[in-house]
C-alpha positions as CSV (number, residue, x, y, z in Angstrom):
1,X,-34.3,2.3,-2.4
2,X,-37.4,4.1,-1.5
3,X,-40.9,2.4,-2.0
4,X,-43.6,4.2,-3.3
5,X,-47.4,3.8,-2.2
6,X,-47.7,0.6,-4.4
7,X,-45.1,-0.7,-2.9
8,X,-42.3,-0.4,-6.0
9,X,-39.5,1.0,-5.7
10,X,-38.5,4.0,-6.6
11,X,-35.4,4.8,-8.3
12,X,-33.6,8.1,-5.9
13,X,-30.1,10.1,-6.3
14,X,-29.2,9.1,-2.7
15,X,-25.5,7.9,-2.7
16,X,-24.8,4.1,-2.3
17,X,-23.2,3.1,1.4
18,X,-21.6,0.7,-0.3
19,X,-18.1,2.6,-1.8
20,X,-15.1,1.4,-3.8
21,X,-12.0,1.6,-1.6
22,X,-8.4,1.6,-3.3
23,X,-6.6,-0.8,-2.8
24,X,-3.5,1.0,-0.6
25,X,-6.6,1.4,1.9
26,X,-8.1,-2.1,1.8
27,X,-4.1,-3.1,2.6
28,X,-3.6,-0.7,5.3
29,X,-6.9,-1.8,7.4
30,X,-5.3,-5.0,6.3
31,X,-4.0,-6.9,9.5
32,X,-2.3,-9.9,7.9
33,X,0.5,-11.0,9.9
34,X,2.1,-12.2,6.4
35,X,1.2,-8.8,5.1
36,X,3.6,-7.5,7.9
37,X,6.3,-10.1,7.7
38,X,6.5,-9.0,3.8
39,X,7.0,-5.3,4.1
40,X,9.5,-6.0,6.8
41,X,11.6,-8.0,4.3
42,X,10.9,-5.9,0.9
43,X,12.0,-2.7,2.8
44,X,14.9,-4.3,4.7
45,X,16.2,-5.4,1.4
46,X,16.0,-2.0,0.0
47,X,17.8,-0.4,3.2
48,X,20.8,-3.3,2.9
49,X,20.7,-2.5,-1.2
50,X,21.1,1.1,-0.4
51,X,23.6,0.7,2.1
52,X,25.7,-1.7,-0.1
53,X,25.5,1.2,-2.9
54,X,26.9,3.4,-0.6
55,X,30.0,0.9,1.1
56,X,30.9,0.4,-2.5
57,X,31.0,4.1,-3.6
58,X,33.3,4.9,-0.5
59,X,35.9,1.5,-1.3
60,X,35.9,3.3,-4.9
61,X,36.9,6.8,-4.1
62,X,39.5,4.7,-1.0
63,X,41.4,3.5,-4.0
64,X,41.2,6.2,-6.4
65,X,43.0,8.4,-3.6
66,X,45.3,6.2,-2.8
């Protein structure tokens, strides 16, 4: 805040320096090695789920064919 002559202070439209991040940037500034070790598991699992989807489609059209 600007001070006045007085010495109070003075009330001004400047913007704070102080902002409100999101919280996907607050995590991606992150560094947490447990941070890390987490997204390595959570999208492993999704690859091996989506993979498992897909080996099970291809054993179900295997037998309708046969």
């Amino acid at each position: 805040m600007k001070t006045n002559q007085e010495g109070k202070h003075m009330k001004t439209n400047e913007p704070n320096i102080k902002r409100e991040e999101s919280t996907y940037a607050l995590l991606v500034r992150s560094e947490e090695k447990k941070r890390i070790v987490t997204e390595l598991v959570v999208y492993g699992v999704i690859i091996l789920s989506a993979v498992a989807a897909i080996w099970e489609f291809g054993e179900e059209l295997s037998l309708f064919q046969s």
